[in-house]
VOGUBA-728481 format. One record per atom (N, C-alpha, C): residue in one letter; x, y, z. Coordinates in steps of 0.1 Angstrom, whole numbers, plus 5000, padded with zeros to 4 digits. Each point is the difference from the previous one (the first is absolute). Layout:
N
AXYZ;...
This chain:
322
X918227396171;X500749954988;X500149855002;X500149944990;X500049814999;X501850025003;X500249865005;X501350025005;X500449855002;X501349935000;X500249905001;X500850005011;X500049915012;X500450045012;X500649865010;X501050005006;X500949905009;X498950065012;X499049855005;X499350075009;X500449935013;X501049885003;X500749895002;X501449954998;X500649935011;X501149904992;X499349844999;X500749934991;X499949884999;X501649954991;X500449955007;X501350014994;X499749864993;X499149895004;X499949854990;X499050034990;X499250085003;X499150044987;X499750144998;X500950074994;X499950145000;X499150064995;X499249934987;X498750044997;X498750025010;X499849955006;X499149975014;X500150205005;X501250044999;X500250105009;X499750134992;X499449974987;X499650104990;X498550025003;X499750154996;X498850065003;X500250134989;X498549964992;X500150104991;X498450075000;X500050145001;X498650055003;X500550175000;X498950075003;X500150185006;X500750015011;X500650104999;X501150055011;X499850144998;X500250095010;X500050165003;X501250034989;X499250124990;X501650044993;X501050055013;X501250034995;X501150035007;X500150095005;X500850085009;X499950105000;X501150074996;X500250145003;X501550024991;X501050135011;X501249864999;X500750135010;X500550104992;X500850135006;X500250094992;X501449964998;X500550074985;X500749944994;X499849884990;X498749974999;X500049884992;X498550014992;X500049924991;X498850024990;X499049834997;X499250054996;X499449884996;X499949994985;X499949874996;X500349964989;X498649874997;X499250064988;X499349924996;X500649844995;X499649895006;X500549904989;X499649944986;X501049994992;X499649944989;X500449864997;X501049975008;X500649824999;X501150015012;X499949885002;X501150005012;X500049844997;X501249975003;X500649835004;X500149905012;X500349924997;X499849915006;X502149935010;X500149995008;X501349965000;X499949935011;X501349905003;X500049925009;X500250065016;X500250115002;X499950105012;X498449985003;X498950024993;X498849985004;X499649905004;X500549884998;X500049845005;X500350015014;X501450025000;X501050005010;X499150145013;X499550065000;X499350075002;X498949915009;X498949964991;X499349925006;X500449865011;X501250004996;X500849835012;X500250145008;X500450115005;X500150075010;X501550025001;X501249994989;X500750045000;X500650174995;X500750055010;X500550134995;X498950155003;X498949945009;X499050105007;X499749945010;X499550115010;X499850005011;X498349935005;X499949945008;X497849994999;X499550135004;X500350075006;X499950145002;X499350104990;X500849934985;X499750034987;X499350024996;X499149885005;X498949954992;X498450085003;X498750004990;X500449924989;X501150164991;X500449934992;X500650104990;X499549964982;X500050114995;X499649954982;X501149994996;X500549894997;X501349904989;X500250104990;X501049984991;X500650024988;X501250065002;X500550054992;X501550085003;X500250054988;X499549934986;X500150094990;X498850084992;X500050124991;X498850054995;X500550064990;X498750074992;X500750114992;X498450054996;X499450125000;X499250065000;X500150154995;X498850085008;X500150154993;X499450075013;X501550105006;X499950095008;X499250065000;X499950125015;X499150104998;X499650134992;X501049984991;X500650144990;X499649944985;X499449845000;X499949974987;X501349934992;X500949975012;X501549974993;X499949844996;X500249914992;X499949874996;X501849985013;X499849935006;X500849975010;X500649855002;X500849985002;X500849835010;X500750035011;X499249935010;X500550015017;X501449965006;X500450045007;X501649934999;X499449955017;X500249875001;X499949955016;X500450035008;X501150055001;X501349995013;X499650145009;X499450005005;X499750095012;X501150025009;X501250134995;X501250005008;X500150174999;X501050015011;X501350134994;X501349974993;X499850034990;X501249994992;X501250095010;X500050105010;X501250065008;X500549905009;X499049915009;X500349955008;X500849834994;X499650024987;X500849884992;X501150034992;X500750135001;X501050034996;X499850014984;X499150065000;X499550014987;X499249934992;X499749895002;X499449874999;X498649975013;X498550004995;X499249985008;X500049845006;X500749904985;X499749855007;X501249945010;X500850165005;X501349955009;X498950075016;X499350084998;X499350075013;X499749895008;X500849995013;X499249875013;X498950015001;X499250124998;X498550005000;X499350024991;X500549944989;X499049994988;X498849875001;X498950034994;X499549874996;X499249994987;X499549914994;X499250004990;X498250024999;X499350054990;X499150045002;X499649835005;X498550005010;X499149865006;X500849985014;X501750064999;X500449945017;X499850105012;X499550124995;X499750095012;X499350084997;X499750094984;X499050004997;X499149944988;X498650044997;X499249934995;X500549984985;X499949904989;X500549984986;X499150014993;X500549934988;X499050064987;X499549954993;X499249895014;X498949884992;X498750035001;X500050164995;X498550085006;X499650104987;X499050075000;X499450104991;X501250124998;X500450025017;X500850125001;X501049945009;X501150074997;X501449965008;X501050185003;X500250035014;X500750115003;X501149975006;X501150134990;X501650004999;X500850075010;X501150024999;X500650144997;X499950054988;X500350155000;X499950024981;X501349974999;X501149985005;X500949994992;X500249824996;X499249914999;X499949875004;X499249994979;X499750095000;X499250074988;X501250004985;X499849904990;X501150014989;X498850014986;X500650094992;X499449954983;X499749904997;X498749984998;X500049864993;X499950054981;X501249894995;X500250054985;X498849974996;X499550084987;X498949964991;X499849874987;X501350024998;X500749875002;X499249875004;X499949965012;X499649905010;X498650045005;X499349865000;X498550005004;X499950015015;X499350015008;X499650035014;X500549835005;X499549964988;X500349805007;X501350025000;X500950014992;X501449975000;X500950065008;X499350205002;X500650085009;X500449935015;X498349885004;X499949975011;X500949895006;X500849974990;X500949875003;X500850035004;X501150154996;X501150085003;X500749965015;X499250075009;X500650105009;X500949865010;X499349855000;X500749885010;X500949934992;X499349964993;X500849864991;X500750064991;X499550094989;X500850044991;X501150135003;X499750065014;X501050055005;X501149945004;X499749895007;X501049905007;X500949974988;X499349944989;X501449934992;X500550134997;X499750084994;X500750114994;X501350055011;X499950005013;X501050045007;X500649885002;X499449844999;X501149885001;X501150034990;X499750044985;X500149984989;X501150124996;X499850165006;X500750074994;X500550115010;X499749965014;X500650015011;X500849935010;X499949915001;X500549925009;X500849834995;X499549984985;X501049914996;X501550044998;X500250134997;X501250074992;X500249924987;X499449964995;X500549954983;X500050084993;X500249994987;X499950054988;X499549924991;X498950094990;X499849884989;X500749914995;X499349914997;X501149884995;X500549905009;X499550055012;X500249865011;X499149864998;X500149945005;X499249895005;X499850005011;X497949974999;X499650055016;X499149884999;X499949915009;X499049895004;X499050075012;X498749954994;X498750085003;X499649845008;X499650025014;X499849885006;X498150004998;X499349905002;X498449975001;X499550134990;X500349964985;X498850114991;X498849955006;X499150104997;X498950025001;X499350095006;X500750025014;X499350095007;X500350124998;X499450135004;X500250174995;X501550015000;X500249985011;X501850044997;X500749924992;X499649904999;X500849894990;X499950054988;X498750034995;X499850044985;X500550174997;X499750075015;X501150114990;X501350024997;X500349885015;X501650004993;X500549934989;X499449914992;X499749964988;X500050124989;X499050045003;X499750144987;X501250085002;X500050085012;X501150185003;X501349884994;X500449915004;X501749914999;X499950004982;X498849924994;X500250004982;X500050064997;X499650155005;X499750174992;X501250105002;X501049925009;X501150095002;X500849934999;X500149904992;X501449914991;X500649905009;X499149965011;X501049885007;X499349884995;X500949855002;X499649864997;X498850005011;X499349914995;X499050015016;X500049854998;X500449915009;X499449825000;X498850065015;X499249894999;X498750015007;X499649885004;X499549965011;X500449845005;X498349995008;X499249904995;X498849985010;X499749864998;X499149945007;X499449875002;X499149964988;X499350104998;X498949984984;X500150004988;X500049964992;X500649984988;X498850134994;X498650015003;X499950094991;X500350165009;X500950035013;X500550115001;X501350054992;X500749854997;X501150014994;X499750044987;X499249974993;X499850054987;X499650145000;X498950075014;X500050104998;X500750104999;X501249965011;X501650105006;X500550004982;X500249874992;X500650064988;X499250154992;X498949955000;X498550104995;X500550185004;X500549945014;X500350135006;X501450124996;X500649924991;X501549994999;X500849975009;X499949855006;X501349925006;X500849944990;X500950005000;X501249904988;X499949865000;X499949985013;X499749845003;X499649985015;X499249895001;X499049975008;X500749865006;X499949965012;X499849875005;X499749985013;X499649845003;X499349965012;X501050045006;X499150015017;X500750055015;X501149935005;X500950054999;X501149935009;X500849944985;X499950004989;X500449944989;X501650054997;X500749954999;X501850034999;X499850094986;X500750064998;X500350164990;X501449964993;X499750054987;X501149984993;X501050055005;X500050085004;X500650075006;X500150105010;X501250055011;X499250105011;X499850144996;X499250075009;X499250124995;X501050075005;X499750184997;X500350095004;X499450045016;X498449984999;X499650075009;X499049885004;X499050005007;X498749925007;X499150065007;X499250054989;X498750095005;X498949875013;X500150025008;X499349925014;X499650065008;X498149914994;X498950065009;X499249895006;X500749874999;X499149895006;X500749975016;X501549985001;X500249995010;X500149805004;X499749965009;X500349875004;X500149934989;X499349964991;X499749924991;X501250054990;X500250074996;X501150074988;X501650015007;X500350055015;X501250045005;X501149954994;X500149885000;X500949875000;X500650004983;X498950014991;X500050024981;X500550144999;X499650125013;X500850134997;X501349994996;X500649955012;X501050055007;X501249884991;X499649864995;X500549944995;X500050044980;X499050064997;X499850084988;X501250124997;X500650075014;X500850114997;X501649964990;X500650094992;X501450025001;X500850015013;X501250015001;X500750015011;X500250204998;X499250095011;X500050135000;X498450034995;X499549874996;X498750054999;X498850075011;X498850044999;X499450055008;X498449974997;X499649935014;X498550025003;X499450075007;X498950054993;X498650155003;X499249935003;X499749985012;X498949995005;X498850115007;X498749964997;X498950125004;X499249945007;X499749855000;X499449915006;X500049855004;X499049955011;X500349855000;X498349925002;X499450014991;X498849965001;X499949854999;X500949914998;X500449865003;X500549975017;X500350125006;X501049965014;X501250075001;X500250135011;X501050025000;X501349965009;X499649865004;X501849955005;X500249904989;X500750034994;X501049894989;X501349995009;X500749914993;X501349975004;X500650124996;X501150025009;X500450114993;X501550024990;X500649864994;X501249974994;X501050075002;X500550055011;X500550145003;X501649904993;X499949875004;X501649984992;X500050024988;X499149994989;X499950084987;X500350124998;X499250105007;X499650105004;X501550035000;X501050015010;X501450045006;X500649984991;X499949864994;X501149944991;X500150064984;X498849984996;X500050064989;X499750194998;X499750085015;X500650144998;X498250024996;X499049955004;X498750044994;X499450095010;X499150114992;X499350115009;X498749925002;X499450075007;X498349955004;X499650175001;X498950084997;X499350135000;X499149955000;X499450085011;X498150015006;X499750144991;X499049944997;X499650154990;X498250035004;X499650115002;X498749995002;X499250144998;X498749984991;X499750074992;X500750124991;X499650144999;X500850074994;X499950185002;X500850074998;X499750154999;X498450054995;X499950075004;X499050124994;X501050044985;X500850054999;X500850034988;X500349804991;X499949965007;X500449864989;X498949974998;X498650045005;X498749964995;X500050094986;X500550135004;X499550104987;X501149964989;X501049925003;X500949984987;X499449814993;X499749955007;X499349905000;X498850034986;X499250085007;X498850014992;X500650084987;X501150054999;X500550084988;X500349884989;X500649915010;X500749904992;X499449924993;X498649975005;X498949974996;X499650024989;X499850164995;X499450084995;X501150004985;X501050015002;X500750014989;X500449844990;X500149925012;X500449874991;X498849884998;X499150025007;X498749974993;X499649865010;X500649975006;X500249885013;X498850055007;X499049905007;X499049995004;X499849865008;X499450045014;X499849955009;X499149854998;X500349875004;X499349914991;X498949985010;X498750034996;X498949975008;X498849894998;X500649925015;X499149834997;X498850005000;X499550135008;X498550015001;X499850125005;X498650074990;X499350115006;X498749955008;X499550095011;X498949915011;X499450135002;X498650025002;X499550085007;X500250015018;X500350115004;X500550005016;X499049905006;X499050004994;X498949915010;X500149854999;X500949954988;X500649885000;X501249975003;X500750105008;X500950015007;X500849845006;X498449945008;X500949845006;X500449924989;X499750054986;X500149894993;X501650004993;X500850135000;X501050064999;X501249965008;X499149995016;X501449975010;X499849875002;X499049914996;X500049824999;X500849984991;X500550054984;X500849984995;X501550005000;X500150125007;X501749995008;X500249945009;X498749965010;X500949895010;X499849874994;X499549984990;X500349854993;X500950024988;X500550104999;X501550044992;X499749954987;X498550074993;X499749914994;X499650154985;X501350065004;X500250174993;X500849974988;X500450104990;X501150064994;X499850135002;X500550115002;X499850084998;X499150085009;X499550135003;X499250055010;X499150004999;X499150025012;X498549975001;X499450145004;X499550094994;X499350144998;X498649985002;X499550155007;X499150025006;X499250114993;X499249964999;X499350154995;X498450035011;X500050155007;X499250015007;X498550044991;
């Protein structure tokens, strides 16, 4: 099967360490199924992947991706959920298991013809949603969804500042936050991302680091170094920042005398349930919100997909079709 594959690290040029060609289909342990692909995405884990963070060289090589959505062995139109865990040993929760990982960090992902699960890793994809949009789900648009309506604790009607629109997570927390009645402000460097985040339903848009009419409720934060400082100074006194990532740098200062003084939470949040993927895609399905996608690529133009996120030069996700 054609496959797209971390054959290498290169942590200064991560591209270099991409290799796209035939690879042996998979094989299948018991307990798990294979799943034809029909689109899978692109995320900053695949990057980060290639610099050699968060896997072992042992690994290698391995086929990249983490998200998909295709059609099982039974004919079922399907979306993959990544998180390769036990929900027992996570107290119910697979992304709490110490031995969890994502599909690409131990085993193979689903930047290939074929990609193998667990079946229970296996969710409805609505009819609803095209195979491209299905494929955005299971990283980015999982993640905001549990920033958003698990782990902020708000209620509609809040005000939530969305740090660096543009990227997958930035834009769904843009869409899921407009579609379930919260203020969204949205803050990036580009004047035409800014225009897009309104496009997206943001209320109001402005440059990075830019002072706010006023403080937020909450501070959705996925850039990290570059944003910390606008978080944390953005909040109310009792407010609270979600963080899922730091693709800018993760030591910032850490304002802890803000932090103490003004009574602010900080929450690490990272990806989501098997059950919040399947309420996710419901939510989808009923309020008509769709995944914003910057580019469709044939898998075999693959490098041209992950050149554009490491020059951050995205809105929205970059989809694969095998």
């Amino acid at each position: 099967m054609f496959a797209v594959t971390a054959a290498r690290f290169d942590a200064a040029a991560p591209l270099n360490a991409l290799e796209l060609g035939e690879r042996p289909d998979p094989a299948v342990p018991e307990g798990w199924t294979t799943v034809r692909v029909k689109a899978a995405s692109l995320n900053h884990h695949d990057l980060w992947t290639l610099r050699g963070v968060g896997i072992r060289e042992e690994r290698l090589p391995i086929v990249l991706g983490c998200d998909a959505a295709g059609v099982d062995e039974d004919g079922n139109e399907v979306i993959v959920h990544a998180v390769i865990g036990d929900p027992d040993r996570g107290g119910g929760d697979e992304t709490l298991d110490p031995k969890r990982s994502l599909l690409s960090e131990v085993h193979d992902g689903t930047f290939a013809e074929k990609v193998v699960v667990p079946r229970r890793n296996l969710v409805p994809k609505p009819a609803e949603l095209s195979f491209e949009e299905a494929a955005c789900l299971p990283t980015a648009w999982l993640t905001a969804y549990r920033m958003l309506f698990d782990k902020s604790g708000l209620e509609p009607g809040s005000t939530i500042l969305v740090q660096g629109a543009g990227g997958g997570v930035a834009t769904a927390l843009i869409a899921l936050g407009a579609a379930a009645g919260h203020r969204i402000w949205a803050t990036s460097r580009g004047e035409g991302k800014r225009k897009r985040a309104l496009e997206l339903g943001a209320d109001a848009v402005f440059e990075s680091g830019a002072r706010l009419p006023e403080r937020v409720d909450a501070v959705m934060e996925t850039v990290g170094e570059a944003t910390w400082a606008h978080s944390v100074k953005s909040l109310r006194p009792g407010g609270r920042i979600v963080t899922c990532g730091a693709t800018s740098g993760q030591m910032p200062g850490a304002e802890l005398n803000r932090i103490f003084f003004l009574q602010l939470s900080v929450v690490g949040s990272t990806m989501g349930t098997r059950d919040q993927l399947v309420r996710l895609a419901r939510f989808l399905a009923v309020t008509g919100v769709r995944p914003r996608i910057d580019r469709t690529l044939p898998l075999a133009d693959a490098r041209e997909g992950f050149a554009a996120m490491a020059e951050g030069d995205l809105f929205g996700k970059v989809v694969f079709t095998p």
